[in-house]
C-alpha positions as CSV (number, residue, x, y, z in Angstrom):
1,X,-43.0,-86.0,81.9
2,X,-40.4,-86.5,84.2
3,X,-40.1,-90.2,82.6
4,X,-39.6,-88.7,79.2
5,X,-36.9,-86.1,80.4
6,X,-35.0,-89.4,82.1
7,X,-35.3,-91.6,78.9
8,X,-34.0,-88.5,76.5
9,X,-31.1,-87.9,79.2
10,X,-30.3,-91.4,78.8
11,X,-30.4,-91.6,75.5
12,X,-27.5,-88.4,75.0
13,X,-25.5,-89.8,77.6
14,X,-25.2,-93.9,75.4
15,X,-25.1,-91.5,72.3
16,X,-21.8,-89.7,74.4
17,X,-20.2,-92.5,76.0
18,X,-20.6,-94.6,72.0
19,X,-19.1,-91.8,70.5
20,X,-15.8,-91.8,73.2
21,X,-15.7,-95.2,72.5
22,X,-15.6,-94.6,68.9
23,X,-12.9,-91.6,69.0
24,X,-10.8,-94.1,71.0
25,X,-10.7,-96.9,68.9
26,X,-10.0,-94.7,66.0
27,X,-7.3,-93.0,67.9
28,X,-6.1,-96.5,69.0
29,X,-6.1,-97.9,65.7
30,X,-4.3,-94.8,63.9
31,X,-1.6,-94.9,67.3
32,X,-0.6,-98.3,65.9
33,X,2.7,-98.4,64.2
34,X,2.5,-100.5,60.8
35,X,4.8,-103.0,62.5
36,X,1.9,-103.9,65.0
37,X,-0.8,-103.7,62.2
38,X,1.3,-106.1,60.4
39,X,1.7,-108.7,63.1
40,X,-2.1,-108.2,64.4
41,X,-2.7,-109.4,60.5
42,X,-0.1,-112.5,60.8
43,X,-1.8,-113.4,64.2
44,X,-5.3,-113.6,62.3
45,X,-4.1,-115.2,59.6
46,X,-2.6,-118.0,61.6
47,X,-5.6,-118.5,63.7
48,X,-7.7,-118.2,60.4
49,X,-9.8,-115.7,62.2
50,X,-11.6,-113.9,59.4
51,X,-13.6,-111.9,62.0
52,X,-10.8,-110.1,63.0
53,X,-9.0,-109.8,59.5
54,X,-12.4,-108.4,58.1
55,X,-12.2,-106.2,60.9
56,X,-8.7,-105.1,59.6
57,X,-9.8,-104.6,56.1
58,X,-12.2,-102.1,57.3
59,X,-9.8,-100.0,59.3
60,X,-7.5,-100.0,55.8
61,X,-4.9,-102.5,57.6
62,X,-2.0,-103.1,54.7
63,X,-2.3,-106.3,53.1
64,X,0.6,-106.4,50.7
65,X,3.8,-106.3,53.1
66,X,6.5,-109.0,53.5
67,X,6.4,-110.7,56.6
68,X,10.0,-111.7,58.2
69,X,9.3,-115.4,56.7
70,X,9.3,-114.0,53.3
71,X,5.5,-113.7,52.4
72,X,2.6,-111.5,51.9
73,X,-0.3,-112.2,54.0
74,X,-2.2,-114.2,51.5
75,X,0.8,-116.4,51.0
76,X,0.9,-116.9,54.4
77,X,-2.6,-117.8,54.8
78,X,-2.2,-120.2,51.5
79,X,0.7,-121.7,53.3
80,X,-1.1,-122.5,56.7
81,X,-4.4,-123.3,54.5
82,X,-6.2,-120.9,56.4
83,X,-8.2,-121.1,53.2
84,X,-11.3,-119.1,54.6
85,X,-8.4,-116.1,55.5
86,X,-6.9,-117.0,52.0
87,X,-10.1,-115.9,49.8
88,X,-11.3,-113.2,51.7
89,X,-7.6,-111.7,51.4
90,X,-7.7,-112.2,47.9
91,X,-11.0,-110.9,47.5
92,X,-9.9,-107.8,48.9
93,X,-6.7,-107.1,46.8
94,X,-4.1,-109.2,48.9
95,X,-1.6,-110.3,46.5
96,X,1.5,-112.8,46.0
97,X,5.2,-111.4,46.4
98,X,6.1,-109.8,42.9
99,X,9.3,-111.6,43.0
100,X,7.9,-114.8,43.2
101,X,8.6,-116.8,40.2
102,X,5.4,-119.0,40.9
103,X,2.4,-117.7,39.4
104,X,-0.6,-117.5,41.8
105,X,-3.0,-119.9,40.0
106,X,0.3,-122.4,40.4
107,X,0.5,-121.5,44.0
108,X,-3.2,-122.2,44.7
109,X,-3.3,-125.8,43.0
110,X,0.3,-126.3,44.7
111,X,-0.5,-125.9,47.7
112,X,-3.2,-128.9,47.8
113,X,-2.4,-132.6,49.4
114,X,-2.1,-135.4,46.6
115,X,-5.1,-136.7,45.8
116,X,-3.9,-140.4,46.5
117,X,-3.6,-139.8,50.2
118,X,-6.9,-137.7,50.1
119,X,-9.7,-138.9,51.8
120,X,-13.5,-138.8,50.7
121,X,-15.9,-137.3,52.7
122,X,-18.0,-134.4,53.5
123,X,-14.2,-132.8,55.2
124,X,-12.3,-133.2,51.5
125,X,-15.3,-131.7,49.5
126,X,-15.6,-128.6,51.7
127,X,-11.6,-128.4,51.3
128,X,-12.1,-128.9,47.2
129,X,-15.0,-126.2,47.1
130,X,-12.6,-123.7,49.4
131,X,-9.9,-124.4,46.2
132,X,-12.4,-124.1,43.9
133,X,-13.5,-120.2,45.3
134,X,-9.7,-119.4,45.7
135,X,-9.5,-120.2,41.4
136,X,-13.2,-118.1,40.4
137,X,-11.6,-115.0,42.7
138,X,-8.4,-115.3,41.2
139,X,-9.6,-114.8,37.7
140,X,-11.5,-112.6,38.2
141,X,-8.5,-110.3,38.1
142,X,-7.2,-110.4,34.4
143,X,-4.0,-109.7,35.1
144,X,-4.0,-113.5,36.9
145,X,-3.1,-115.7,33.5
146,X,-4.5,-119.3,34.1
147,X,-1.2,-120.4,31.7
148,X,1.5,-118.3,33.3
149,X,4.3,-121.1,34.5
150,X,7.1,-120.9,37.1
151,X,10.6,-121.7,37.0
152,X,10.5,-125.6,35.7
153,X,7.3,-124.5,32.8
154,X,4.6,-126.1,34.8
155,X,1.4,-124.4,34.1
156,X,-1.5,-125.2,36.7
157,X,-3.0,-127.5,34.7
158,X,0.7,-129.3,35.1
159,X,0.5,-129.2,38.7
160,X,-3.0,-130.1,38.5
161,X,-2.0,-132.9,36.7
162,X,0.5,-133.7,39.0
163,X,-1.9,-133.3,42.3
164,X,-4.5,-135.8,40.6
165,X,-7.7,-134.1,41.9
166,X,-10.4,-134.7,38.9
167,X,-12.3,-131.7,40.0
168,X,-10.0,-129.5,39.8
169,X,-8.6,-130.3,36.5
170,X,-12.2,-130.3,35.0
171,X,-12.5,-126.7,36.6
172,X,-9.3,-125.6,35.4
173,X,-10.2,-126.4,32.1
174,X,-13.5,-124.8,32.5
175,X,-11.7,-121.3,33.6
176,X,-9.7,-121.4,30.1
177,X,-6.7,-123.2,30.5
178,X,-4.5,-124.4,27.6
179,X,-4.9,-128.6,27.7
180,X,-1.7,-129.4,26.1
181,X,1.0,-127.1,27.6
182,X,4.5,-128.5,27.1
183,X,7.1,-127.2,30.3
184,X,11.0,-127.5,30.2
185,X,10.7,-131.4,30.0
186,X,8.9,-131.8,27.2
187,X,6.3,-132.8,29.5
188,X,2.4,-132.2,28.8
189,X,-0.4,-132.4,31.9
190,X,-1.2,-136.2,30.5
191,X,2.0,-137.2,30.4
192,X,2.8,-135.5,33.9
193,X,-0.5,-137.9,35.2
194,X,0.4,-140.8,33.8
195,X,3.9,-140.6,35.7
196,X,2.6,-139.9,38.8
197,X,0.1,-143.1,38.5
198,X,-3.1,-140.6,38.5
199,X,-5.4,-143.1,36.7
200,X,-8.1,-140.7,37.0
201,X,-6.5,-137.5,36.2
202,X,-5.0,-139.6,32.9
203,X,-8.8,-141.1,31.7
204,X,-9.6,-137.2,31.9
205,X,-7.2,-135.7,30.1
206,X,-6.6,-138.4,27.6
207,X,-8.9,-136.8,25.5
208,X,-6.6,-134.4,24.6
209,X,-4.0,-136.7,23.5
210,X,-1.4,-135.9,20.8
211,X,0.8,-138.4,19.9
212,X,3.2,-135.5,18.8
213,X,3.2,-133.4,21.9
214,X,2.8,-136.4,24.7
215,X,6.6,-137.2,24.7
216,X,9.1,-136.2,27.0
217,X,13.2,-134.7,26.7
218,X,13.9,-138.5,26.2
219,X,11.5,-139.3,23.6
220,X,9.6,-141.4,26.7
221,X,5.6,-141.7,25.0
222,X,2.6,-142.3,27.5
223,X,2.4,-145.5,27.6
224,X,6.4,-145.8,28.0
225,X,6.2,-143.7,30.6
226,X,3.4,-145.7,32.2
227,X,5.5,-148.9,31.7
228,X,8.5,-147.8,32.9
229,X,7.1,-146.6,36.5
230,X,5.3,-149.7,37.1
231,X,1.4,-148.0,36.5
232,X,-0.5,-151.2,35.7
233,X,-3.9,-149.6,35.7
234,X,-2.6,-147.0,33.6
235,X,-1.0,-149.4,31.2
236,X,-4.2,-151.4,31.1
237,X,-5.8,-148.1,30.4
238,X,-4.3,-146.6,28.0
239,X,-4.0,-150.0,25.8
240,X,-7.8,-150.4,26.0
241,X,-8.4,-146.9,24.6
242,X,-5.1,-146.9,21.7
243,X,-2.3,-149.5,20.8
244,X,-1.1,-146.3,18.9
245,X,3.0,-146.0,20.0
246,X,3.1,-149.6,21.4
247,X,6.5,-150.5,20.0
248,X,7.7,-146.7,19.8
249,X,11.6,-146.3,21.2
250,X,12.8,-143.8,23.1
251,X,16.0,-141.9,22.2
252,X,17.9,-144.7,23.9
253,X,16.1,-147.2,21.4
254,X,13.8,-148.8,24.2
255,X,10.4,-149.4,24.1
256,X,7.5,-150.5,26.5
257,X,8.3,-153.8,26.4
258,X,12.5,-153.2,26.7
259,X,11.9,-151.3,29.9
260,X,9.0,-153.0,31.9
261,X,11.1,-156.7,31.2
262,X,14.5,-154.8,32.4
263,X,12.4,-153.6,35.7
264,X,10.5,-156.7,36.0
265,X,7.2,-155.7,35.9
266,X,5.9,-158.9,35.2
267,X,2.0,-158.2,34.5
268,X,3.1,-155.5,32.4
269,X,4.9,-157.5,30.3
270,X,2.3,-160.0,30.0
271,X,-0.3,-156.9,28.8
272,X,2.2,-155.4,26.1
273,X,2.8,-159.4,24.9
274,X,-0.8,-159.8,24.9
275,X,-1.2,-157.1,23.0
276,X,1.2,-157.3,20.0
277,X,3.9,-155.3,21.6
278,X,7.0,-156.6,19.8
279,X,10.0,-159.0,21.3
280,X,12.7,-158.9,18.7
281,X,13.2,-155.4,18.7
282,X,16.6,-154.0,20.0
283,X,17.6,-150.9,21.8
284,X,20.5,-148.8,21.0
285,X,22.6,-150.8,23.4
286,X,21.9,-154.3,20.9
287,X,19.6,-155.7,23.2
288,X,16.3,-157.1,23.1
289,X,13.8,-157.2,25.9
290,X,14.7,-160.8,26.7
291,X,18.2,-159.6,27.1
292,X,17.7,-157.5,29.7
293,X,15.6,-159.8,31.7
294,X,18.4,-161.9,31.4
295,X,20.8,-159.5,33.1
296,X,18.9,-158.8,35.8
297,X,17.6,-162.5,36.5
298,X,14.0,-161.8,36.1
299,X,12.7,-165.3,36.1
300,X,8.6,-164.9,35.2
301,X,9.9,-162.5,32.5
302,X,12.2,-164.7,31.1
303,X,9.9,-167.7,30.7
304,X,7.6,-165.4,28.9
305,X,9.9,-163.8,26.4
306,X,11.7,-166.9,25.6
């Protein structure tokens, strides 16, 4: 009996001493000023310590402020790639600043490394997947428009494009993006790919090639644009699948040819000779391929033009 009485008195007094424990936390927590709520937030979000920020969530912490630097708290996670912090932010209604003139989808695929100086591995494919969940949980909110652009009219896939990652073009794609968006340059997400020497990024989207659409401000085509910043593979590529704009000019009146012989890409030449690419023809300037070898002394290219 007397056992019985102990175990009950024990059990009121944890009951007490959980419930002062309880009242003090809340009391602690509402004595915070938003300043310190705000910085506690910052601290987690730095130290990607999703513990503590779903901790904060619970207790109603703000999650759409500015922080001195500039950015909300999902930004901020974004920009350390606290990616773990970044989802569970977004999950939770964390949003970009409303001034920003980059949408958030852009943000997201922005804020990856190049795909070129990627490395494979178990490391990158947990980092792609983290991505990947950022994009579902962002449109899930249909006020987040997969095509919305920022300042220069890159869409994501643009930047996607531009970032070379085949997986997260193909999931892009698969969330509803447009495939042949043109920005301020004229520029389309193939044409952004084949500039930055993404040889993967270009055999994927190449499928939606348009021969109308894939030309830049200067009239530069694909494979003129391929030429022109020395992408052999790319070149090889795209001559493989299409000859289809191999003696096109731009508005300067140069083709393929005309520019990889005035940069002295020698193997390029050799490719666009060996596959019918004309030598006669002339820019607006008067000059033929040849010509501009020539004036730049390009002695492999010279011998093969002549």
């Amino acid at each position: 009996m007397k056992k019985t009485k102990w175990l009950v008195l024990f059990g009121i007094i944890l009951v007490i001493v959980f419930a002062i424990l309880l009242v003090n936390k809340t009391v602690l927590l509402k004595g915070k000023t938003e300043e310190e709520k705000q910085n506690e937030i910052i601290s987690a979000i730095n130290n990607n310590d999703t513990d503590k920020i779903n901790e904060f969530i619970k207790n109603k912490y703000p999650l759409n402020f500015i922080s001195k630097e500039g950015f909300t708290p999902f930004e901020t996670a974004l920009n350390n790639r606290s990616l773990e912090s970044a989802t569970l932010l977004l999950k939770n209604g964390a949003k970009i600043n409303d001034k920003s003139s980059t949408p958030l989808f852009v943000q997201i695929v922005a804020n990856m490394y190049d795909y070129q100086v990627s490395e494979e591995g178990p490391e990158y494919q947990k980092e792609l997947n983290s991505y990947k969940s950022l994009l579902k949980v962002a449109s899930k909110n249909k006020s987040n428009n997969i095509n919305a652009t920022n300042d220069l009219g890159n869409t994501t896939l643009h930047i996607a494009a531009l970032k070379g990652h085949p997986e997260i073009i193909k999931y892009i794609i698969d969330l509803g993006s447009n495939t042949t968006p043109i920005n301020k340059a004229k520029e389309t997400p193939l044409l952004i790919a084949v500039k930055a020497g993404n040889i993967e990024a270009v055999q994927l989207l190449y499928r939606y090639q348009n021969e109308n659409l894939d030309k830049d401000n200067e009239g530069n085509n694909i494979l003129y644009s391929a030429a022109m910043n020395g992408r052999k593979d790319i070149v090889d590529y795209l001559l493989l699948e299409s000859k289809e704009g191999l003696n096109d000019k731009n508005d300067m009146g140069k083709t393929a040819l005309i520019i990889a012989a005035e940069y002295g890409y020698t193997d390029i030449v050799k490719m666009l000779l060996n596959n019918g690419a004309d030598p006669s023809l002339k820019s607006n300037e008067g000059k033929t391929a040849l010509e501009y070898a020539l004036h730049w002394n390009h002695e492999e290219i010279i011998k093969l033009l002549k």
